[in-house]
ROLUMKE-101492 format. One record per residue (C-alpha): x, y, z. Coordinates in Angstrom, 1 decimal, padded with zeros to 4 digits, always signed. Layout:
PT      c1      c2      c3
PT       X       Y       Z
...
% end
This chain:
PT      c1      c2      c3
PT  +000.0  +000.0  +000.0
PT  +001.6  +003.3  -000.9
PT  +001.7  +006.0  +001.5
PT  -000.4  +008.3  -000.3
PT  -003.1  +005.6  -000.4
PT  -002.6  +005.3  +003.0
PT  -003.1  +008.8  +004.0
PT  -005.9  +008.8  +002.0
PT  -007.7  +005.8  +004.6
PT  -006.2  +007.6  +007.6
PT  -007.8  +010.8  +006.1
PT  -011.4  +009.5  +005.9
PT  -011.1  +007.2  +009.0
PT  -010.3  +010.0  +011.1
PT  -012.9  +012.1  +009.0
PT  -015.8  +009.4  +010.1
PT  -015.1  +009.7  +013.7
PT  -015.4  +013.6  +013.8
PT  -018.0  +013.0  +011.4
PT  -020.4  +010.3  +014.0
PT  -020.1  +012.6  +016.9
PT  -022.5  +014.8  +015.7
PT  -024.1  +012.1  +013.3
PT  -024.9  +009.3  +015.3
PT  -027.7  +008.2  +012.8
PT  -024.7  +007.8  +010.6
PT  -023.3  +005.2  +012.7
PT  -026.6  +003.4  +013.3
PT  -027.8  +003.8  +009.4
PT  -023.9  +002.4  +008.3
PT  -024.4  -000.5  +010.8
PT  -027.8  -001.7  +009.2
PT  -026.0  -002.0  +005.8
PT  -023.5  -003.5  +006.9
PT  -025.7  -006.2  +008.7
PT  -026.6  -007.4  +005.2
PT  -024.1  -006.1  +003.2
PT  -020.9  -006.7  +005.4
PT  -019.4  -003.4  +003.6
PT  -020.4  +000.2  +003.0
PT  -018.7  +001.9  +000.4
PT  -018.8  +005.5  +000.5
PT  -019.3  +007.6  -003.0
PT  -018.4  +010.7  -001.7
PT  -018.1  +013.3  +001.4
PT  -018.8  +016.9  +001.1
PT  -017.2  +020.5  +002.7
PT  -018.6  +023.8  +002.9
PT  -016.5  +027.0  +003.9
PT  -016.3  +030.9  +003.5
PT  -014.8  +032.5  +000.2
PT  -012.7  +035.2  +000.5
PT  -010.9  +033.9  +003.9
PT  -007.6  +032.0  +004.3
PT  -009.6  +028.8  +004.4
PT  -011.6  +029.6  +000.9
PT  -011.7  +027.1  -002.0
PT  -009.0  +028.2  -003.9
PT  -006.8  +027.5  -000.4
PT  -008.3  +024.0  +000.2
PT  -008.0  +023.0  -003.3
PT  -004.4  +022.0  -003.2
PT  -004.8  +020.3  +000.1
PT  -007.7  +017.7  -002.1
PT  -004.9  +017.7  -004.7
PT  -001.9  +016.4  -002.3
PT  -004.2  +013.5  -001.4
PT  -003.7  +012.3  -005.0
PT  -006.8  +013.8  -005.9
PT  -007.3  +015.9  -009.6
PT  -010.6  +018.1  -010.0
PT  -013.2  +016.8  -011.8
PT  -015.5  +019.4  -012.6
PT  -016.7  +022.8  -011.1
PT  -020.4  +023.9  -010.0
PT  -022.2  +027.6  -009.6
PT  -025.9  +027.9  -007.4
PT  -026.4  +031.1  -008.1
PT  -029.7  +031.0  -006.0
PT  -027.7  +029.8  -002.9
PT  -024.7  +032.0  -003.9
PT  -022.5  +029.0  -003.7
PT  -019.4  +027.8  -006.1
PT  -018.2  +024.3  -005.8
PT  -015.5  +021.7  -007.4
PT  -015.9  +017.7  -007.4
PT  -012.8  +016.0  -007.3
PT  -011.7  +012.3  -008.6
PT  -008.9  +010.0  -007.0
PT  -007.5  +007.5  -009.4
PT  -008.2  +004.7  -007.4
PT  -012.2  +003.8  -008.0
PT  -012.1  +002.9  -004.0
PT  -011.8  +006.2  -003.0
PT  -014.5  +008.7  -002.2
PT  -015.3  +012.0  -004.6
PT  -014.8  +014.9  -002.6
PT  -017.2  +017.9  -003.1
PT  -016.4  +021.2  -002.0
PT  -017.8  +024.4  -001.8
PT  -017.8  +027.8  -000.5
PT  -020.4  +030.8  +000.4
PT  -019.2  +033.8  -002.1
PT  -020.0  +036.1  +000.9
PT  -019.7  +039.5  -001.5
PT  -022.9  +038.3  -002.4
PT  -025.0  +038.7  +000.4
PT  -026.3  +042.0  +002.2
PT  -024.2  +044.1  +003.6
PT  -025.5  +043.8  +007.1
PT  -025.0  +039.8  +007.0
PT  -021.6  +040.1  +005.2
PT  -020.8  +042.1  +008.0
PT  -022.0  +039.7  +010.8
PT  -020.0  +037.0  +008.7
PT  -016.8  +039.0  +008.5
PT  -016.7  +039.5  +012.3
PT  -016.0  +036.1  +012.6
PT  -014.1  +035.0  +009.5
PT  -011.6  +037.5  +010.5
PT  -010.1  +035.4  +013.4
PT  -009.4  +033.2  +011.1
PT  -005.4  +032.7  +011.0
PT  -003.7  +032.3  +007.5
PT  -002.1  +029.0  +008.4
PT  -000.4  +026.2  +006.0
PT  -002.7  +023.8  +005.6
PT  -002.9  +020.3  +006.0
PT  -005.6  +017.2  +005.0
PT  -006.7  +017.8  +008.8
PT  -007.9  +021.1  +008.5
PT  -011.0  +019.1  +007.0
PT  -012.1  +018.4  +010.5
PT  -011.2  +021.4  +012.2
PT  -014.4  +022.7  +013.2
PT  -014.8  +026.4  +013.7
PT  -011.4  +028.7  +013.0
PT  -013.8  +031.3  +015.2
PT  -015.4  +031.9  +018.2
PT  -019.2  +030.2  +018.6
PT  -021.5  +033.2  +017.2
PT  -024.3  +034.5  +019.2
PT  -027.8  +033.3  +018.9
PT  -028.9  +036.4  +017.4
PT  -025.7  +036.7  +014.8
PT  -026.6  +032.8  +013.5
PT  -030.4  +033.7  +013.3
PT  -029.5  +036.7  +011.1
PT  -027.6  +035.0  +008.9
PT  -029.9  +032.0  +008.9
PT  -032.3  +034.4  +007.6
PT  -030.6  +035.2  +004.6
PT  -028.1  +032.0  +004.0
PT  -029.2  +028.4  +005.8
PT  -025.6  +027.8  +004.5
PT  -023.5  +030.6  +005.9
PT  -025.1  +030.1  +009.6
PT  -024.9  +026.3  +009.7
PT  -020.8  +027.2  +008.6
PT  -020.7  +029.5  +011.5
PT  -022.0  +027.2  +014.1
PT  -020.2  +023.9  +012.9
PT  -017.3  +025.5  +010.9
PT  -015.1  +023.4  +008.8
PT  -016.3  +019.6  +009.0
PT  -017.5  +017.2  +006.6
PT  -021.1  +018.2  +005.8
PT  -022.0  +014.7  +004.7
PT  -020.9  +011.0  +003.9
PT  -022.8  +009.1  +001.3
PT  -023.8  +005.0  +001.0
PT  -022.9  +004.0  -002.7
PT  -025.8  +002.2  -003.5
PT  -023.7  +000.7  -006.8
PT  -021.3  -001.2  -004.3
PT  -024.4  -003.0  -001.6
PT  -025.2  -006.5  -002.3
PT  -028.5  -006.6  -000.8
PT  -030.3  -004.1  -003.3
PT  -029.4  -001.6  -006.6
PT  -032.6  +000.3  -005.7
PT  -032.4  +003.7  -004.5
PT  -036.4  +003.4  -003.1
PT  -035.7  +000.3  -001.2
PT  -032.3  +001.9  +000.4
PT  -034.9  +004.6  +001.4
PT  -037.6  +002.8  +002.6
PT  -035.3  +000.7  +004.8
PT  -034.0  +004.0  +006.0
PT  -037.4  +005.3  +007.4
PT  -038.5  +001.7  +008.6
PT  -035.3  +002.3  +011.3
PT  -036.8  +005.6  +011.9
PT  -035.0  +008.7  +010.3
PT  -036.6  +011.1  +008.6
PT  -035.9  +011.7  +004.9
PT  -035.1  +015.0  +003.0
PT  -038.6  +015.6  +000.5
PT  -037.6  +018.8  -001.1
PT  -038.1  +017.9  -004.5
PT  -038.9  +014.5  -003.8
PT  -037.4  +011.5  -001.4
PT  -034.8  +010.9  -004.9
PT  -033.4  +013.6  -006.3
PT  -032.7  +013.4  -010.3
PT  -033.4  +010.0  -012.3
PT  -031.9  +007.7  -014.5
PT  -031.8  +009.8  -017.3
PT  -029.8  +012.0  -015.3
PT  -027.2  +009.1  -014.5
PT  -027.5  +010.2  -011.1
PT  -030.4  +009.4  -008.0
PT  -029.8  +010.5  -004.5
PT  -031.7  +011.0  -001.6
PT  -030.7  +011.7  +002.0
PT  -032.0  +011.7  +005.7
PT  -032.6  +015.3  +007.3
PT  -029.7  +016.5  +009.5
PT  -029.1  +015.3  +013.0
PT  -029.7  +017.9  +015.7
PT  -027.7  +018.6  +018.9
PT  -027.7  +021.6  +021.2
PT  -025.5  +024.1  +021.0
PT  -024.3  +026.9  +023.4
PT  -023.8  +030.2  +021.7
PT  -021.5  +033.3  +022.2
PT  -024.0  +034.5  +024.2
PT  -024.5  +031.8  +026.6
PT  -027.8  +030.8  +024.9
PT  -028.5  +027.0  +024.4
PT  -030.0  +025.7  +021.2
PT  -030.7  +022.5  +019.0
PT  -029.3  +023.2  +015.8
PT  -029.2  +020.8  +012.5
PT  -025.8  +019.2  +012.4
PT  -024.8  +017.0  +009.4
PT  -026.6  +014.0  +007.6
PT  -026.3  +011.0  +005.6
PT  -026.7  +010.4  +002.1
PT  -027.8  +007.8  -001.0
PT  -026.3  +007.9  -004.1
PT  -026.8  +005.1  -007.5
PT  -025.3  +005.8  -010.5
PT  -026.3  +004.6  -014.1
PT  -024.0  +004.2  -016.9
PT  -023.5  +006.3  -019.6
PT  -024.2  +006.0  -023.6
PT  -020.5  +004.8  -023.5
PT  -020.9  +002.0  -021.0
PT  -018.8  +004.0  -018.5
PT  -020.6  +004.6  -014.9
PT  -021.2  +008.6  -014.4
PT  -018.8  +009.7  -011.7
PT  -019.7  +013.6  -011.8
PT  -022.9  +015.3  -010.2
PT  -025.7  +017.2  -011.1
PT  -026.1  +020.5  -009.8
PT  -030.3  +020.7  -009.7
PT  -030.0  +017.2  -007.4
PT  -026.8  +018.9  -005.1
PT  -029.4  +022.3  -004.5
PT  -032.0  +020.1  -003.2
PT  -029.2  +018.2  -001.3
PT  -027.9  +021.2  +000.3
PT  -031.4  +021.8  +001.8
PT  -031.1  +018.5  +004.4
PT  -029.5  +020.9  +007.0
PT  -032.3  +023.2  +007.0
% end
């Protein structure tokens, strides 16, 4: 095993454990695949940060890339004022990482502001594959500071409560024995008792797209804020994906931006 491939495993084990302490129905939704299927393969994770700050894309970008990772492709939702690269590791093994970042310029002066208050402890630093589980570069925000920006970007105020973690893992549906269908993955989901993202439908996208996921809605835990005020908040949640093959045989590997919107929405 090279060490590349190595830090790669070590990367995303130590990315699951950060990941399960504030996803416990990961843990419990991985465990009853495994029970039939005796491995979960994971198609991708996903990261959100701020632009414009020492930890924007164009900074994490290279850390992806030292992992042996190459970009894949390269997103815009305009309507959630969001860009975003997918990125592809040679070996087929290896989760696609999605990442993307709120283009804070965007939004209203009065939230960029709130935003910038925080982002601005943000230390430049070298960065390393760690800084993927990080959590917040920044001190907690007040209640009323995350409510404000909640108000105007679900995104941006989930970011400042959680800061840098992995936003989601995802069950590749392709690689589980037991079933190839997307519904049935689903339905086994809410028989163990976890609710399911509906916006736009429990599966997002179709065959024709190449590409049909579907996720549970967000853990919650309680949070203290800056200000000393306790509250449940949405944390991160767990996700479906089944792929199709192509017109050239070849198994789509990219993703489809109208499914990732709705995606976004399972921490809302």
């Amino acid at each position: 095993m090279s060490g590349v491939t190595m830090q790669v495993d070590q990367f995303f084990s130590n990315l699951w454990q950060d990941y399960i302490q504030i996803t416990p129905q990961a843990k419990a939704i991985q465990e009853l695949f495994v029970a039939s299927d005796g491995e979960v393969i994971n198609d991708h994770v996903a990261f959100r940060t701020f632009a414009g700050t020492p930890l924007q894309l164009d900074n994490l970008e290279p850390v992806i890339l030292s992992m042996g990772y190459e970009r894949q492709d390269s997103y815009d939702f305009k309507a959630k004022k969001l860009r975003a690269h997918s990125f592809i590791h040679p070996d087929p093994k290896q989760p696609k990482i999605f990442c993307s970042e709120l283009l804070t310029e965007q939004l209203s002066e009065a939230t960029q502001a709130i935003i910038a208050r925080y982002t601005v402890q943000i230390e430049p630093q070298s960065l390393s594959p760690d800084v993927f589980y990080s959590a917040r570069h920044w001190d907690m925000p007040s209640l009323e500071d995350y409510q404000t920006v909640m108000a105007e970007s679900e995104y941006g105020a989930w970011l400042l409560a959680i800061g840098v973690r992995v936003n989601h893992f995802t069950v590749s549906i392709n690689h589980l024995n037991s079933t190839d269908s997307i519904e049935t993955v689903l339905q086994r989901v809410k028989d163990a008792g976890f609710g399911i993202n509906t916006v736009g439908g429990e599966i997002k996208g179709t065959p024709a797209n190449l590409l049909e996921q579907g996720s549970t809605m967000a853990d919650r835990q309680v949070y203290e804020f800056g200000c000393g005020a306790q509250q449940e908040i949405p944390t991160c949640f767990y996700e479906f994906a089944k792929r199709y093959p192509g017109a050239d045989g070849i198994v789509y590997q990219g993703f489809v931006e109208a499914n990732a919107d709705k995606i976004f929405e399972s921490t809302n």
